[in-house]
C-alpha positions in Angstrom: 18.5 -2.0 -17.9 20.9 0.0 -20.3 21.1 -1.5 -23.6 24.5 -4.5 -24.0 27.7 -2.8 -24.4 28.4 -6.0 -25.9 26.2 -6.1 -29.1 27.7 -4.5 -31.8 29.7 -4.8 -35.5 29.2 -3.2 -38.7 31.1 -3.5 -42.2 33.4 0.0 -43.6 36.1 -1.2 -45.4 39.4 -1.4 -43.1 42.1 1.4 -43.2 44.9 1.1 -45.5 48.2 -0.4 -43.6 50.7 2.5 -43.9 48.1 4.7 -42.6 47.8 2.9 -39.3 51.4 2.1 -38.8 52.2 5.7 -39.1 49.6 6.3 -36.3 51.1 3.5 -33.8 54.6 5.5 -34.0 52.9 9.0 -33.4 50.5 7.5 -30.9 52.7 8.3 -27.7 52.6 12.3 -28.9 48.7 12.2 -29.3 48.6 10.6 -26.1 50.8 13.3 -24.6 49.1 15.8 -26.1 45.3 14.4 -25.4 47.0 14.6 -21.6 48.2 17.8 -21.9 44.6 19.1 -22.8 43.6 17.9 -19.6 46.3 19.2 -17.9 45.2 22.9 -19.5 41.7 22.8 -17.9 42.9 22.0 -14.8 42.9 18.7 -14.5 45.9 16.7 -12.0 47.7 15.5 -14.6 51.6 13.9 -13.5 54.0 13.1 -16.1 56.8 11.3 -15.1 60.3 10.6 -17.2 63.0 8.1 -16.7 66.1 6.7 -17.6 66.9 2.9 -17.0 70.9 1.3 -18.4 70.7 -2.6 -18.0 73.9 -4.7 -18.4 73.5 -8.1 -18.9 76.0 -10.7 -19.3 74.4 -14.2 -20.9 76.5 -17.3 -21.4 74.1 -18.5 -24.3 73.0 -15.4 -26.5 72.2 -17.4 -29.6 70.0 -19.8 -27.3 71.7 -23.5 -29.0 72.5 -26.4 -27.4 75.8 -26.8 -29.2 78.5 -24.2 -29.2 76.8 -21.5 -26.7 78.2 -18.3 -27.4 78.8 -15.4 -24.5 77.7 -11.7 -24.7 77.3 -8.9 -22.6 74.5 -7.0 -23.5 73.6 -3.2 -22.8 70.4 -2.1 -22.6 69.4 2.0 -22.6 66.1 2.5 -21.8 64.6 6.4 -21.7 60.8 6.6 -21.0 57.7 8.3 -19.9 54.6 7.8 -18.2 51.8 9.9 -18.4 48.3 10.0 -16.2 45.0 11.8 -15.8 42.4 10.3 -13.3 40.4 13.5 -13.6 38.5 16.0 -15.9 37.1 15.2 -19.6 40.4 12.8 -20.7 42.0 10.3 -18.3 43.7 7.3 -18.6 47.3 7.0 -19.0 50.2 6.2 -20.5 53.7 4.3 -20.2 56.3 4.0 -22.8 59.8 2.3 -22.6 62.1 2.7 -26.0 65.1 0.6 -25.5 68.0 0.9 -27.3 70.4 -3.1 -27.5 73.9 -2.8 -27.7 75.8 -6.3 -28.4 79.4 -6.2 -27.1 80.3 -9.2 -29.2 77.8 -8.8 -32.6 77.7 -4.7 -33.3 75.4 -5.8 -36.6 72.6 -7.4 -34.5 71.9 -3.8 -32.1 68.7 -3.3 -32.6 65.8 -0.8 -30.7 62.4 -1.8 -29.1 59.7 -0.5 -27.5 57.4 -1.0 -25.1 53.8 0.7 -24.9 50.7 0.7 -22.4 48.1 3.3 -23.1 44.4 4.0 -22.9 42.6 6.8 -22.4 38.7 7.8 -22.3 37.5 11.2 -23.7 34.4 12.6 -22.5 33.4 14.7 -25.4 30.1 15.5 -24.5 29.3 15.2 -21.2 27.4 11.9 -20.6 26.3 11.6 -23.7 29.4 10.8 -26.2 32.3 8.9 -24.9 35.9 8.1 -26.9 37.8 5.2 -25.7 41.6 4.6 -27.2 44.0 1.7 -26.1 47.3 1.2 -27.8 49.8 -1.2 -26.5 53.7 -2.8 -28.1 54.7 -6.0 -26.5 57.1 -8.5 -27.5 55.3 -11.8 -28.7 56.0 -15.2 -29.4 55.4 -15.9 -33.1 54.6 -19.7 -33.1 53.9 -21.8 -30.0 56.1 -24.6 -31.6 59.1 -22.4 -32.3 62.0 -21.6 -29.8 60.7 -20.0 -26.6 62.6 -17.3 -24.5 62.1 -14.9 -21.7 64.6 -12.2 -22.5 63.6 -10.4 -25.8 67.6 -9.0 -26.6 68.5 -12.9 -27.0 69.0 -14.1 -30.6 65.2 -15.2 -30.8 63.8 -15.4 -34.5 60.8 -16.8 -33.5 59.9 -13.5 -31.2 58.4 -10.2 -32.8 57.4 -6.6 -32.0 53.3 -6.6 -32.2 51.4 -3.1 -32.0 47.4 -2.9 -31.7 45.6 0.3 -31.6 41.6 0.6 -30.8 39.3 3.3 -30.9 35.5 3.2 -29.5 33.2 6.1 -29.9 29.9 5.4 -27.9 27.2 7.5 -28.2 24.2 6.9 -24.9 21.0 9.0 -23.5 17.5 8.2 -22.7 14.4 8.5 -24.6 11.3 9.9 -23.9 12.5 10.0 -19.8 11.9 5.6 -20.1 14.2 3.9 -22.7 17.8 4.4 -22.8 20.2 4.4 -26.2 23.3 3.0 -27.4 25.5 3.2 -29.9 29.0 2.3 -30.5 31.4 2.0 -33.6 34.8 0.0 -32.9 37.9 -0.3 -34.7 40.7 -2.4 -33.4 44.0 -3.4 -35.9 47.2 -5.5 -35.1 50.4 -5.2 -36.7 53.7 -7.4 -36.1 57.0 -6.2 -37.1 58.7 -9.8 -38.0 55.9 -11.0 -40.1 52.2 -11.1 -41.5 50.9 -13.5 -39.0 48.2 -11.9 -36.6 48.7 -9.0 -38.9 44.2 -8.6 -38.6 41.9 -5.3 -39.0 37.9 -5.2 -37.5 35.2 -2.9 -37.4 32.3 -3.3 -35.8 28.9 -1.3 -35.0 26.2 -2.2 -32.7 22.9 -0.5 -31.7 20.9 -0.7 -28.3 17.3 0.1 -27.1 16.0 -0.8 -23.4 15.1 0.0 -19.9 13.3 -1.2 -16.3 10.5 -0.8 -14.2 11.3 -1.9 -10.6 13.5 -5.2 -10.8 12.4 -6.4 -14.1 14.8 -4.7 -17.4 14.0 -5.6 -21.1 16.8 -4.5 -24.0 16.8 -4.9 -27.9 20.4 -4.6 -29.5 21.8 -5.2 -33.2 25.5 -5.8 -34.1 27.8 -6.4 -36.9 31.1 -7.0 -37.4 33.6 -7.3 -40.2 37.6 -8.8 -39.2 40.2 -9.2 -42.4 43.6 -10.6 -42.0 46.6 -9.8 -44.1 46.8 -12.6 -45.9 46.6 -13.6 -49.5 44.0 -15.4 -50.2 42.1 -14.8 -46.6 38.6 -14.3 -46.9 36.5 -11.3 -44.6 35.0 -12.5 -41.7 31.4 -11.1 -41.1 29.1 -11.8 -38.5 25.8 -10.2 -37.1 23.1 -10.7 -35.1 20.3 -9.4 -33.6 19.1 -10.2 -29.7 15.7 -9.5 -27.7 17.0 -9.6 -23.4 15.4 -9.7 -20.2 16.9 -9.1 -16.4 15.5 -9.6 -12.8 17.0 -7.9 -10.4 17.2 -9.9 -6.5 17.9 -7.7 -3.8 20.4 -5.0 -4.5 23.6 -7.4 -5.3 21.7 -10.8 -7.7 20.9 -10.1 -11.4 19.4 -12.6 -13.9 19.3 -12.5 -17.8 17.9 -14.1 -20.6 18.6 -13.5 -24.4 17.5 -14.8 -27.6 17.8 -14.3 -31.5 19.3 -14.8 -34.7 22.8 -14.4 -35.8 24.4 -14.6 -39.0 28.0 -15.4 -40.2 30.2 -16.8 -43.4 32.5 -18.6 -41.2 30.7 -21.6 -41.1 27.8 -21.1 -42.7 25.9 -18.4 -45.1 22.8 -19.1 -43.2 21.3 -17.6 -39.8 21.1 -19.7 -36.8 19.2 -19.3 -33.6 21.3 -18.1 -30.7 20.4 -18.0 -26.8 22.1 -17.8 -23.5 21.4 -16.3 -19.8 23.4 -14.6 -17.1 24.1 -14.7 -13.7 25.7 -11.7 -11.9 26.9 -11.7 -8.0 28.1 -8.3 -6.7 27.6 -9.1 -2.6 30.2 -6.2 -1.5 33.4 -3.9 -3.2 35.3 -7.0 -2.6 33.8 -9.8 -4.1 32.6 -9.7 -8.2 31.3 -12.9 -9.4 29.5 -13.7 -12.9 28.2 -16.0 -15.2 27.5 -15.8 -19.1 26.4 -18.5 -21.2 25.7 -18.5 -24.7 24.6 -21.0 -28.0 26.0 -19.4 -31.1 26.6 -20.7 -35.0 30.0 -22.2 -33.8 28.6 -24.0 -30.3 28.7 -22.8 -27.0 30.6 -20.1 -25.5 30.6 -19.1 -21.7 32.9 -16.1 -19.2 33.0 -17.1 -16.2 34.8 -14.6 -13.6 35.4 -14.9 -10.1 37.6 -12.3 -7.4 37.6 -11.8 -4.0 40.0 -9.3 -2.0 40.8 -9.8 1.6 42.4 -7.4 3.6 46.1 -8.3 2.1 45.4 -10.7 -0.8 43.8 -10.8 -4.2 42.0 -13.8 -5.2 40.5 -13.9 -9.2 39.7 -17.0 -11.5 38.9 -16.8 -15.3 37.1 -19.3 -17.6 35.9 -18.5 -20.9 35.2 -19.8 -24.4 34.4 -17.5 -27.3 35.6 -16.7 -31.2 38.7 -15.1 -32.2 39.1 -13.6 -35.5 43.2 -13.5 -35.3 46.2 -11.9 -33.6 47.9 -12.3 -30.7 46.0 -15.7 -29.7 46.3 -18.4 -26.7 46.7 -18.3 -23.0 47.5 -14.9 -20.9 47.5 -13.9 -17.5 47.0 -10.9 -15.4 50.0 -8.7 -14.9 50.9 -8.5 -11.1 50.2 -4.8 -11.4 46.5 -5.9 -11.9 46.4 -8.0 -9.4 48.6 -5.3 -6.5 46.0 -2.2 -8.0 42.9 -4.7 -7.0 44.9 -5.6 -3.5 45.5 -1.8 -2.9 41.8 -0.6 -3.4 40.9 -0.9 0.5 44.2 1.0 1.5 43.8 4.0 -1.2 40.7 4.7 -3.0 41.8 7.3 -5.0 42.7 5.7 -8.3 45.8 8.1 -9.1 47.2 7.8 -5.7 46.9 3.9 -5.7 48.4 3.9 -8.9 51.3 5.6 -8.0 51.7 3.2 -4.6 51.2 0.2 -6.5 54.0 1.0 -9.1 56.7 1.9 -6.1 55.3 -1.2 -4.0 56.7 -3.3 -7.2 59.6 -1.4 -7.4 60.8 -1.4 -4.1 60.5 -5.4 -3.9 62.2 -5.7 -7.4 59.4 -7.1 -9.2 58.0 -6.4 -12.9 55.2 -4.7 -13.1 54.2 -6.3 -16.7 55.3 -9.6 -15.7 52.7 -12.6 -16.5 52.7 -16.1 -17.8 52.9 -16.2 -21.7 52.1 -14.0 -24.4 50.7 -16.8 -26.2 51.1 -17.1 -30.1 50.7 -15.0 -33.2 47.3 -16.5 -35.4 45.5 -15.3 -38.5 42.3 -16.9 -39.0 39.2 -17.7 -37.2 39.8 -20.0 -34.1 37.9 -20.8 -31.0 39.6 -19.8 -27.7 39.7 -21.7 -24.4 41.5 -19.9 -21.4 41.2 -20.4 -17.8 43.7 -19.0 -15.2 43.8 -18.4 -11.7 46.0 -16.1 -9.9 46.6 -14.9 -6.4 48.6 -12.0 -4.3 49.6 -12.3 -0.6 50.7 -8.6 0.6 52.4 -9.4 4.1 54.8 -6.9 6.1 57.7 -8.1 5.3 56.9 -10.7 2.9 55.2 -10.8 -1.1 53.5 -13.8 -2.2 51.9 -13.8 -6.0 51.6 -17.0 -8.5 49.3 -17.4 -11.2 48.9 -20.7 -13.4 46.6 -21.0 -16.9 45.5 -23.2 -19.1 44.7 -22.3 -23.2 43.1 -24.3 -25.9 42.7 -22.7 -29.3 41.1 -24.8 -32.4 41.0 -23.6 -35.9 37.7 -22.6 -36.9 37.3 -22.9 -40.7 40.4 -22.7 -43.2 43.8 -21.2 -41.8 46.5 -20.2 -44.6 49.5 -18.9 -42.1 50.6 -20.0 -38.7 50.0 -22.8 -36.4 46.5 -23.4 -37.5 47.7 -24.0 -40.6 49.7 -27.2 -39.7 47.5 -28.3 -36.6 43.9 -27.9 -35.5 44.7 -27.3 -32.1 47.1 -25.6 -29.8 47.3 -26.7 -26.3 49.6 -24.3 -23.8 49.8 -24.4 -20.1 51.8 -22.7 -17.9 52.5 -21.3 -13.5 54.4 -18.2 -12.6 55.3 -18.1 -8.7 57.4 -15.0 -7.3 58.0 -14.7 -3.6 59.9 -10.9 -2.9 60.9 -10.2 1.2 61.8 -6.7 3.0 65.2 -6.6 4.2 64.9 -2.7 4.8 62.5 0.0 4.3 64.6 0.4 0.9 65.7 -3.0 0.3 64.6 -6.2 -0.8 65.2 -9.1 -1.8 63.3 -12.0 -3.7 63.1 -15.5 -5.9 61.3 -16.4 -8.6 60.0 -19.3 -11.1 58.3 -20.2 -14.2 56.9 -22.9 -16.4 55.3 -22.7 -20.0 54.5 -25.9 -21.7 53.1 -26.3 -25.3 51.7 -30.2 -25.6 53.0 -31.3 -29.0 50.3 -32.3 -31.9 50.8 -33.5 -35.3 54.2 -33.6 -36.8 54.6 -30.6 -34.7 56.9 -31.7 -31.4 56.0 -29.7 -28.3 58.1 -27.9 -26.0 58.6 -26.8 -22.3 60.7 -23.8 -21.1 61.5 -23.5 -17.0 62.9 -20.4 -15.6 64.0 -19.1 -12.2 65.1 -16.4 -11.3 66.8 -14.4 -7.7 67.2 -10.7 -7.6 67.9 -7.9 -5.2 67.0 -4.3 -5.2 67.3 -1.0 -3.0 66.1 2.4 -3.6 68.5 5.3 -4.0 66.6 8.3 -2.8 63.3 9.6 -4.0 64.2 8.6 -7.5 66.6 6.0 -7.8 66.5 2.3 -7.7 69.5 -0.1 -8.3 68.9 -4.2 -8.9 70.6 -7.5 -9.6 69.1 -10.3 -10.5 70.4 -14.2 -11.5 68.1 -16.1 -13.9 69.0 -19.8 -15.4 66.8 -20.8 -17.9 66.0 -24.4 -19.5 64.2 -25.4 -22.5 63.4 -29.1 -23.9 61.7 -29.5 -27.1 62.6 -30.9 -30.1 66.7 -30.9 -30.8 66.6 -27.1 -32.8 64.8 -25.4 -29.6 66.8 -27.4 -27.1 68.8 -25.1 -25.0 70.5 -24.1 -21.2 70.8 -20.7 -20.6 72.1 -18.7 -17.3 72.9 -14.9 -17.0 73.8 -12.2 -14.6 72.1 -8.5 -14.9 72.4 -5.2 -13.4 70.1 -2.2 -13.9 70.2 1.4 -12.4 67.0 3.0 -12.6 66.3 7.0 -12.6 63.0 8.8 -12.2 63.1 12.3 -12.8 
């Protein structure tokens, strides 16, 4: 049994904030570039530009319920995706920069970008390992505050979050018997609109074990260190240290135990006992299943997973309970391009190649790639998380079925200075996402859409619900070109300051070059 990928944190004091921002913005170079490397020792690399202008005319840009004021907004969006499925670097990358133009309001244009990256460098051949991730998403600041689903309406309580990651892991095998891990981890979050979620870790964990016949044995250590920047926020730390065994049924059961001691200033300055136990389910390539269940210094905390593909539908369900030590915090769901790259897997194996299919499938049927229930809220602070969500995708001939629902609870942990865990102790979201798309031609199609978020209200602090729907159509134009429309009305009760009706009309002309 090869040592827990998951043990691992260690203190080094965090990087300096202009450093890292100045990183984020050149991150889509050293992406290109890492790519390009690949590309120079032969490796299928594709690199693909485009161009996307987006009109959109909205009867309520400022989002009030008294005095709703009209706007057509212009949207220019030049971007690139990038990806290597072979050789010593692949992953990929996709970055949209869009420039907002306000017909009515010149002083409120604004630019704002969009980022998906990760990559893994094999350095040294099986033996050291590099893993990046970088992503900018637009995210809801508070869960209480005005929600929206169009990030160029007049939404102060919306910002522009970047994280970056980077994951060096070192592995080999002692002596022919044991196998070695180790892995340092830094991950940092920066939002553009304010400090909250603004949170820096580093974490180090070490691994020893191995197997003879079905039975596995592992020792692993692990510390980690999270700051938020905050005044007045303390460091988080906490380590611990954990003896495992496995028994391996058949070729497709797996059970573990663990025990040990962890540590942490959270709660506590002393160590506590921890245990848990795992159950792992692999019966074919389509059907993952796995339990995890743990007693650490804070309770309990479980991942439970479950998917199962049929020939044309996706099935997957999530439950888990575990600590977070700030940022982007609450309930999220997979992105329909998750869910149509698990769908495609019987119908083309080759990553690249499936990647490629799934992206023109959405296109072609007019549906958003990223698109997924909430984005949850922006938290600094310790907090425990809640999340379950269950999603689905029906891939018919003429006909696209995909909905997903979830369900978040996150409780402050400790003190909280900024955000919503500052006012409350809990933060209760729910939420369902159905979109139906249908084939009119080989190149056209047509579709409907709907979507509910609901944040339960606590304290003095008044809940919310936003409902959307949506209808669009969208044809190809050649090789390279797509054209769409798309209705949406949008409704959002709460108390009387987030109160609003909203309906637009939006065209967008795509290139691919």
């Amino acid at each position: 049994m090869t040592p827990s990928a998951r043990a691992g944190r260690v203190h080094r004091r965090p990087r300096p904030r202009q450093p890292l921002q100045t990183l984020l913005r050149k991150l889509p170079v050293a992406c290109l570039g890492a790519c390009g490397l690949a590309h120079g020792q032969g490796a299928p690399t594709r690199i693909s530009p485009s161009l996307t202008v987006t009109q959109t005319f909205t009867d309520n840009r400022e989002l009030t319920a008294s005095q709703p004021r009209s706007d057509a907004i212009t949207q220019i969006s030049p971007g690139i995706s990038v990806s290597s499925r072979s050789g010593a670097v692949q992953g990929f990358l996709n970055y949209v920069g869009t420039g907002v133009v306000y017909a009515r309001d010149s002083a409120s244009n604004n630019f704002q970008n969009s980022l998906a990256a990760r990559a893994t460098a094999d350095v040294v051949e099986r033996r050291l390992v590099v893993d990046v991730a970088a992503g900018i998403t637009q995210q809801a600041i508070s869960a209480f505050g005005r929600q929206s689903v169009d990030p160029t309406l007049n939404d102060s309580n919306r910002s522009e979050v970047r994280t970056f990651s980077i994951s060096p892991l070192l592995r080999g095998r002692l002596l022919g018997e044991v196998d070695y891990q180790a892995r340092l981890a830094y991950a940092a979050s920066r939002s553009s609109a304010t400090s909250v979620g603004d949170t820096s870790s580093l974490s180090v964990s070490l691994g020893i074990g191995g197997s003879y016949g079905v039975l596995g044995w592992g020792i692993s250590a692990d510390r980690s260190i999270a700051e938020q920047d905050t005044a007045g926020a303390d460091r988080t730390a906490v380590g611990s240290i954990r003896v495992s065994a496995s028994y391996r049924y058949g070729y497709d059961l797996q059970f573990g135990i663990r025990a040990g001691r962890e540590s942490n200033n959270v709660l506590t300055t002393r160590s506590t006992d921890t245990w848990g136990g795992s159950v792992t389910w692999l019966p074919g390539p389509r059907t993952q299943a796995s339990v995890q269940f743990d007693r650490r210094f804070f309770g309990h905390s479980h991942a439970v997973s479950f998917s199962h593909r049929f020939a044309r539908s996706i099935w997957t369900f999530v439950d888990s309970r575990d600590l977070s030590t700030g940022g982007s915090t609450g309930a999220s769901t997979i992105s329909l391009f998750d869910l149509y790259y698990q769908l495609f897997a019987s119908l083309e194996p080759n990553p690249a190649l499936r990647e490629q299919r799934v992206r023109e499938f959405l296109r072609l049927n007019g549906l958003d790639p990223t698109a997924q229930v909430s984005s949850g809220f922006l938290s600094s602070g310790n907090s425990i998380n809640r999340r379950q969500s269950l999603s689905f995708a029906i891939q018919g001939v003429h006909n696209s079925i995909t909905a997903s629902a979830f369900a978040g609870r996150t409780t402050r942990l400790g003190a909280a200075l900024v955000g919503d865990l500052a006012q409350v102790d809990t933060v209760r979201q729910t939420g369902l996402t159905l979109a139906w798309s249908y084939r009119l031609t080989p190149v056209a199609s047509m579709g409907v859409g709907g979507s509910l978020q609901r944040t339960a209200g606590s304290g003095l602090q008044a809940g919310n619900e936003l409902r959307s729907v949506t209808a669009n159509w969208s044809s190809a134009l050649g090789r390279h070109g797509s054209v769409s429309v798309s209705l949406r009305h949008t409704s959002s009760d709460g108390d009387g300051q987030n109160n609003y009706q909203e309906s637009a009309i939006t065209g967008s002309l795509s290139m691919r070059f």
